[in-house]
Structure formats: C-alpha cells, structure tokens
N, CA, C and O atoms as a GROMACS GRO file, in nm:
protein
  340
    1UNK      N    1   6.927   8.572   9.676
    1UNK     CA    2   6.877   8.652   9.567
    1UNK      C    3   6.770   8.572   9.493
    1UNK      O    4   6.774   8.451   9.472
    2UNK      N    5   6.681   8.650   9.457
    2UNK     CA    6   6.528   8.570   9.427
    2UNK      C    7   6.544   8.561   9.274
    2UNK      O    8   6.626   8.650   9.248
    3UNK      N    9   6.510   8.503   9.162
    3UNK     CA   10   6.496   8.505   9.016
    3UNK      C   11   6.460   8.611   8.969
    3UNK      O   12   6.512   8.640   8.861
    4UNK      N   13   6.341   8.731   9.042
    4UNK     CA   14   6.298   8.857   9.015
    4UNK      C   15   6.450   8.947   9.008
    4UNK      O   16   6.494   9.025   8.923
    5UNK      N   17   6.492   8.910   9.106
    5UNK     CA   18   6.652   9.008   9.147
    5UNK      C   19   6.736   9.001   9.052
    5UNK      O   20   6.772   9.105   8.997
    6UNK      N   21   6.790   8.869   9.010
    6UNK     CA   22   6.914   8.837   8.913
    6UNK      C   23   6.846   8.899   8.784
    6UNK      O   24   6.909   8.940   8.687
    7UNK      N   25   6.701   8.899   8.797
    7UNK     CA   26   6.696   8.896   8.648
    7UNK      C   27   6.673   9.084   8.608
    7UNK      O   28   6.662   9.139   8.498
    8UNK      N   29   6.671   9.147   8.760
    8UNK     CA   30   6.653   9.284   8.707
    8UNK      C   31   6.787   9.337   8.722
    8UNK      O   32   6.813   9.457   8.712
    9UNK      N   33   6.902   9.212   8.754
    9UNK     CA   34   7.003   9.308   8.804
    9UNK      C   35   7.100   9.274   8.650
    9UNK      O   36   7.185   9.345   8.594
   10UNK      N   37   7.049   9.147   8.616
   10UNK     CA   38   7.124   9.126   8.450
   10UNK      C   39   7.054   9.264   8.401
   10UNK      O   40   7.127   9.362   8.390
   11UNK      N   41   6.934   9.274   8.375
   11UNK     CA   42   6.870   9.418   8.318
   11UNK      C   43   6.981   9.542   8.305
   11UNK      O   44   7.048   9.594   8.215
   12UNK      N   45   6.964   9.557   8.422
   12UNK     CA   46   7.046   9.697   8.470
   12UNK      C   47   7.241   9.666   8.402
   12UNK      O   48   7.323   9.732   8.339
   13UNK      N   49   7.237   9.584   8.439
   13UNK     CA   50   7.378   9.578   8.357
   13UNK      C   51   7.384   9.588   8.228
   13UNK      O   52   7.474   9.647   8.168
   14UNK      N   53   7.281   9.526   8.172
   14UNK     CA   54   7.322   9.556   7.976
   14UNK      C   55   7.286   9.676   7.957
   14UNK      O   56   7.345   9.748   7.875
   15UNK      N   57   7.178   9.720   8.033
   15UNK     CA   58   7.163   9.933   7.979
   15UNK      C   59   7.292  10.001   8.076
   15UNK      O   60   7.287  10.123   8.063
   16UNK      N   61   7.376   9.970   8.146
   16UNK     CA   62   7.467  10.037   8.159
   16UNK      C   63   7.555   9.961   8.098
   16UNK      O   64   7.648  10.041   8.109
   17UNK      N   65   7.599   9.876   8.046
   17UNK     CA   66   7.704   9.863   7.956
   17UNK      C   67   7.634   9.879   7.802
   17UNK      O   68   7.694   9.838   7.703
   18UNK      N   69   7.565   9.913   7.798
   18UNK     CA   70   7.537   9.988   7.648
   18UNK      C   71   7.551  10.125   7.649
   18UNK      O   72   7.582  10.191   7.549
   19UNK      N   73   7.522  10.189   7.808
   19UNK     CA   74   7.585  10.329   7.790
   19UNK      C   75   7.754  10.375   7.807
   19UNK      O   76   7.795  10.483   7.765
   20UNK      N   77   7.843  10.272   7.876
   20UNK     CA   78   7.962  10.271   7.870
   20UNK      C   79   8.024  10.240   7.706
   20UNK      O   80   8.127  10.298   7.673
   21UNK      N   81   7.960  10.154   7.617
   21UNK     CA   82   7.984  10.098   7.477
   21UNK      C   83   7.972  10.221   7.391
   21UNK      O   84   8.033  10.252   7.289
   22UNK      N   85   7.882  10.281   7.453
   22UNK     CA   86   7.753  10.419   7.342
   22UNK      C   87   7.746  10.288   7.204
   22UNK      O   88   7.819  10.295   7.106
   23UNK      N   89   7.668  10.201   7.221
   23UNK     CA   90   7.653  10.088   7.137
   23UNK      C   91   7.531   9.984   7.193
   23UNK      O   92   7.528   9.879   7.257
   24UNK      N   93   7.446  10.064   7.140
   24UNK     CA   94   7.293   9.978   7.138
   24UNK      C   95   7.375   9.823   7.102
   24UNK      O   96   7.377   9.727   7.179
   25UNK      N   97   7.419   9.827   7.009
   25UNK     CA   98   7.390   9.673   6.939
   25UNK      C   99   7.507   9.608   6.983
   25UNK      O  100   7.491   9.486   6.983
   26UNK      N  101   7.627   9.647   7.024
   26UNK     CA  102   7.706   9.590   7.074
   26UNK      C  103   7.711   9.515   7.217
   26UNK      O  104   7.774   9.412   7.240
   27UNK      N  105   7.623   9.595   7.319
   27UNK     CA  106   7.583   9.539   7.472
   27UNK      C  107   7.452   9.464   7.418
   27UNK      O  108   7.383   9.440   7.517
   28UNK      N  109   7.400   9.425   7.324
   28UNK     CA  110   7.283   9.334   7.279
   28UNK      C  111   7.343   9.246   7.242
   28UNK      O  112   7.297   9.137   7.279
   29UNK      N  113   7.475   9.240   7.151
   29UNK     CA  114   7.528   9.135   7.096
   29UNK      C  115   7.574   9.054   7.245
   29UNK      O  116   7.535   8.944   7.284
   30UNK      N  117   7.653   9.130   7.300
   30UNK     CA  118   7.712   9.049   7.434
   30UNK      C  119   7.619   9.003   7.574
   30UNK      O  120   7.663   8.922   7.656
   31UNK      N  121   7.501   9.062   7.586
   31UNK     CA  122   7.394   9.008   7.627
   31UNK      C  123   7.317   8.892   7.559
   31UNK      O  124   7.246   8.808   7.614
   32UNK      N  125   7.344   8.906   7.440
   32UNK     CA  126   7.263   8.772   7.374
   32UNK      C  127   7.102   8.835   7.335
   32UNK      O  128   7.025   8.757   7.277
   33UNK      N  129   7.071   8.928   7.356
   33UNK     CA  130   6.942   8.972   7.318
   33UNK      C  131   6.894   9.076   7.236
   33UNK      O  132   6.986   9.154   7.214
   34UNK      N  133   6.790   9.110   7.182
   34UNK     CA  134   6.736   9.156   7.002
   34UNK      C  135   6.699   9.294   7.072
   34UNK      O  136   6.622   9.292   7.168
   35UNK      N  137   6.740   9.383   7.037
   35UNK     CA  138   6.795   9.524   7.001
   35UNK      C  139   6.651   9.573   7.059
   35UNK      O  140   6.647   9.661   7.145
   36UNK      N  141   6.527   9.510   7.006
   36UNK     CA  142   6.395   9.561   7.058
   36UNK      C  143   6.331   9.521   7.151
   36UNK      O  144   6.240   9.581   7.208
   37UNK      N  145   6.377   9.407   7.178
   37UNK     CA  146   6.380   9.408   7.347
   37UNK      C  147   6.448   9.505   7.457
   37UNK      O  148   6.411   9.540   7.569
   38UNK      N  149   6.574   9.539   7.374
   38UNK     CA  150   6.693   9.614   7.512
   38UNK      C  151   6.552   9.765   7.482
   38UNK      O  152   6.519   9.824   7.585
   39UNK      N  153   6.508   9.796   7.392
   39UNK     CA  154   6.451   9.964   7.403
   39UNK      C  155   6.301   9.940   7.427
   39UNK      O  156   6.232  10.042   7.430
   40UNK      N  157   6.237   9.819   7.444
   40UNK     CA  158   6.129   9.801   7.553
   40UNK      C  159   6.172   9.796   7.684
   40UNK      O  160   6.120   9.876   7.762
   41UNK      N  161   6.256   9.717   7.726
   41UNK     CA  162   6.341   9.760   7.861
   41UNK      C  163   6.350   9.917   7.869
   41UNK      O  164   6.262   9.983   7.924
   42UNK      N  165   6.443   9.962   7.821
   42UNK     CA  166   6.487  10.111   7.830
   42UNK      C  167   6.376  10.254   7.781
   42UNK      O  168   6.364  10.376   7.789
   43UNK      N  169   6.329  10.162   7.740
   43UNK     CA  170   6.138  10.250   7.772
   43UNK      C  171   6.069  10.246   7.909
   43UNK      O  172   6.020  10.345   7.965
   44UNK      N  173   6.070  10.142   7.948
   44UNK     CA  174   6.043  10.092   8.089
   44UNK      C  175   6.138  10.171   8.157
   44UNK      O  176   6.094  10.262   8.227
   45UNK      N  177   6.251  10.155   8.152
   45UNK     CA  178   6.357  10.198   8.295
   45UNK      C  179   6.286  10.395   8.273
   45UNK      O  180   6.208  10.445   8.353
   46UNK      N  181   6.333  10.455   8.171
   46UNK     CA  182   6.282  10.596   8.149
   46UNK      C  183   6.159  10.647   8.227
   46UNK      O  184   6.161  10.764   8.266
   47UNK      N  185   6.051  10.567   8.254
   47UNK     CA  186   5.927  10.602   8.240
   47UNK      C  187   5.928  10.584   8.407
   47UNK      O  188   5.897  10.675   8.484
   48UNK      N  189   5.975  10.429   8.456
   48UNK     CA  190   5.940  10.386   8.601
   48UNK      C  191   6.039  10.365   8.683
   48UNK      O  192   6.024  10.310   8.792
   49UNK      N  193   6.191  10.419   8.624
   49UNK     CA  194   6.319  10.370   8.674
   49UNK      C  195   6.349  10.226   8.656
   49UNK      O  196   6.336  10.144   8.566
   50UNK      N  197   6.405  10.227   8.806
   50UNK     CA  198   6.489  10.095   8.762
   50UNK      C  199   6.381   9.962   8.818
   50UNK      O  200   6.413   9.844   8.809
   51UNK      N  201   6.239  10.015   8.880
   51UNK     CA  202   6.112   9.902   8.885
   51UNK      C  203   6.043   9.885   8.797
   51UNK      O  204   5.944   9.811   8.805
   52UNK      N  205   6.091   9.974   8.650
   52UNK     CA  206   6.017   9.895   8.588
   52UNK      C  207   6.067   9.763   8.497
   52UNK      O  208   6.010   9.693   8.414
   53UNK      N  209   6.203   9.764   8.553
   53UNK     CA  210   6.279   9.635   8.482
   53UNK      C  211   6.230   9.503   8.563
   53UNK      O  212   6.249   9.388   8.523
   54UNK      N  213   6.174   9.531   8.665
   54UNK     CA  214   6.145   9.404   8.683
   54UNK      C  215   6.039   9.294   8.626
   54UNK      O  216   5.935   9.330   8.572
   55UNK      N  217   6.065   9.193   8.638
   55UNK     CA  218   5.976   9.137   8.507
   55UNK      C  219   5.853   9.115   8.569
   55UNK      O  220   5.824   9.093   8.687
   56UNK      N  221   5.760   9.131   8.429
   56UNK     CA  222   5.584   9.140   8.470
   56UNK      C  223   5.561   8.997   8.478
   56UNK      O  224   5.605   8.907   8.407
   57UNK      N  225   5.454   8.995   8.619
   57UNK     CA  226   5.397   8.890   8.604
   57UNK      C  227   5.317   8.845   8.504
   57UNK      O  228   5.270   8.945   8.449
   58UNK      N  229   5.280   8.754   8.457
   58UNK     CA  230   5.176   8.709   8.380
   58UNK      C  231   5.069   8.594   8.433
   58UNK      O  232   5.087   8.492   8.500
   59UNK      N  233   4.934   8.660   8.368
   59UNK     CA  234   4.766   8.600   8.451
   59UNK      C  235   4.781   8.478   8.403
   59UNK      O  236   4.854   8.451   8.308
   60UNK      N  237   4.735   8.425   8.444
   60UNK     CA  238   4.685   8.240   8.394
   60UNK      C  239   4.596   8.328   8.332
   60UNK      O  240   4.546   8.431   8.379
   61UNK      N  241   4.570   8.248   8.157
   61UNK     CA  242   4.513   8.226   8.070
   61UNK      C  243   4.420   8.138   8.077
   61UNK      O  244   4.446   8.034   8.137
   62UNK      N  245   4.295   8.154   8.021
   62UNK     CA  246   4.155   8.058   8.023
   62UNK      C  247   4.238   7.991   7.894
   62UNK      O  248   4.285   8.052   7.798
   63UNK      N  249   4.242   7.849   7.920
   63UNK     CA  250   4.210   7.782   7.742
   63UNK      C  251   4.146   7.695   7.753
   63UNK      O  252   4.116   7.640   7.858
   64UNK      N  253   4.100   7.657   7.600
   64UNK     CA  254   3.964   7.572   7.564
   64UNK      C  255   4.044   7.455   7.581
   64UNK      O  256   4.164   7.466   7.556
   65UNK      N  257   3.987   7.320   7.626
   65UNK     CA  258   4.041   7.197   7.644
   65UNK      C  259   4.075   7.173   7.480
   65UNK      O  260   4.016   7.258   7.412
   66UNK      N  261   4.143   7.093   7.413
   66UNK     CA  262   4.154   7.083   7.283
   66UNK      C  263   4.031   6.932   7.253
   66UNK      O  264   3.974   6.869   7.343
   67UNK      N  265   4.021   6.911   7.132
   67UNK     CA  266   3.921   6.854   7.055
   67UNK      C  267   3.975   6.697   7.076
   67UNK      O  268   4.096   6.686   7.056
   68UNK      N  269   3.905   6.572   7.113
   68UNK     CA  270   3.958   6.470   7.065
   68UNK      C  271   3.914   6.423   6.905
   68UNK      O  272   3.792   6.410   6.897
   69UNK      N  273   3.960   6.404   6.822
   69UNK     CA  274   3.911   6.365   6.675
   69UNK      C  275   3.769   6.228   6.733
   69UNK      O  276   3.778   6.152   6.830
   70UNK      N  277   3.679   6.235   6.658
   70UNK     CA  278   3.626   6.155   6.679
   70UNK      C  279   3.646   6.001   6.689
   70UNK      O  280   3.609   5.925   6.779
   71UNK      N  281   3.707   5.977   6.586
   71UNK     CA  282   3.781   5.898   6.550
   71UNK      C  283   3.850   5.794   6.691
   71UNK      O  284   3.825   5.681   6.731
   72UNK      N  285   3.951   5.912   6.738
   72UNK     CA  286   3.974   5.877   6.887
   72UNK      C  287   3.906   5.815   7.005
   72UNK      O  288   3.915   5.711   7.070
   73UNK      N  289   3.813   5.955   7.007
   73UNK     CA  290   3.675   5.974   7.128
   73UNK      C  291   3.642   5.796   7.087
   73UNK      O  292   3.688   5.715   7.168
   74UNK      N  293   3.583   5.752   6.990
   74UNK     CA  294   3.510   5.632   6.969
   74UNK      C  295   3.592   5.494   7.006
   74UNK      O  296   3.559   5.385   7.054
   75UNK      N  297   3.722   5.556   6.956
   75UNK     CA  298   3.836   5.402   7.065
   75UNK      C  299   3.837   5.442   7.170
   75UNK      O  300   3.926   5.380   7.227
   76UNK      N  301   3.792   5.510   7.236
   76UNK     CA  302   3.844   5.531   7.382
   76UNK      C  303   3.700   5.463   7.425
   76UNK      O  304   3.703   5.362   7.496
   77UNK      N  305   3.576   5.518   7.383
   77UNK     CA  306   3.475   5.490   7.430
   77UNK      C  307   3.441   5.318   7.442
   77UNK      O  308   3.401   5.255   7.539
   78UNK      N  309   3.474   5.272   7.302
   78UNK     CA  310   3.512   5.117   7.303
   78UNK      C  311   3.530   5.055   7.450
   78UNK      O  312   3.455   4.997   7.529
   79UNK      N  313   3.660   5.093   7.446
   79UNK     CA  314   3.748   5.032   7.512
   79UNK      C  315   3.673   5.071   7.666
   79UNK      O  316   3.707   5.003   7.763
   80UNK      N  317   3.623   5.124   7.676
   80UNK     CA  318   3.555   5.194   7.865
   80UNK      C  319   3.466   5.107   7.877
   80UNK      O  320   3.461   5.042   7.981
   81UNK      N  321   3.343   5.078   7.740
   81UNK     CA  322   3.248   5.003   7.746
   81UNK      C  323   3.263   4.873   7.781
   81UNK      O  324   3.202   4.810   7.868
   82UNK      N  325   3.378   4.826   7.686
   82UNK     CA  326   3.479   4.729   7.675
   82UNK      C  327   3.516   4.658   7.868
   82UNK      O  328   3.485   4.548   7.915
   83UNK      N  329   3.566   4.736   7.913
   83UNK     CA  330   3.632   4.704   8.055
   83UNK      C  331   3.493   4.729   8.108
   83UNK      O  332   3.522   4.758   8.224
   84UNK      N  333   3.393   4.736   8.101
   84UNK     CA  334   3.262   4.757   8.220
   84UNK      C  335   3.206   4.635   8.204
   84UNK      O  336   3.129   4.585   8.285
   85UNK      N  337   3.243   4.584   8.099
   85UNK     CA  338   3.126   4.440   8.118
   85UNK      C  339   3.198   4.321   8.111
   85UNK      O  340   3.141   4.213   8.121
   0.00000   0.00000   0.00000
C-alpha cells in the first residue's frame, strides 16, 4: 500500500465514522483533525467521490535565494581573498 492509499483510506474512514457518529466533531475529535478540514474533504468526496480524497500533489515553488547581510557577504569575501593568496 502506497502513502497515496493509507492516506485516502484514513480519509474515507473518518467521513464514514462521522456518518455512523451523525457527529461532525466527534469523528474529528477521534481523528485528531479541525472540523474544516473534515468539510474540505467532504466537499471533495461530494463533488469527485471517493478520488477526490486523494491528496493533491503540490508544484515546486520558484523561491528567491534569501539575502546574505552585507555584513556577512564581506567576511566571507575576506576570508576567499584571504585563502587565494
């Protein structure tokens, strides 16, 4: 069973034990998870069945390299100049 599997088949179990409970918040409490997550799930299952519980991939994100303080940049640069000669 692949991580995609367990994790749509935990899915499918807390919306049917929330419909055996008739207790949104009670199969959330015993799942461990926030009430608006279980009815984004159960928006999903309504709309696409039981594929749309499976979890979305997500794109690699572009990010900007972060900043060295100058401060930094200038010991580092030191120190390069430093070891070349």
């Amino acid at each position: 069973m692949t991580l995609d599997d367990s994790i749509l088949t935990m899915r499918l179990r807390v919306m049917r034990r929330a419909q055996e409970l008739q207790s949104v918040t009670l199969a959330c409490r015993e799942a461990g998870i926030w009430r608006t997550v279980f009815y984004r799930w159960r928006k999903r299952f309504e709309r696409y069945g039981a594929d749309g519980l499976h979890p979305r991939r997500q794109r690699a994100r572009r990010v900007r390299p972060r900043e060295i303080a100058p401060h930094v940049e200038r010991l580092i640069m030191g120190v390069a100049l430093a070891w070349l000669t």
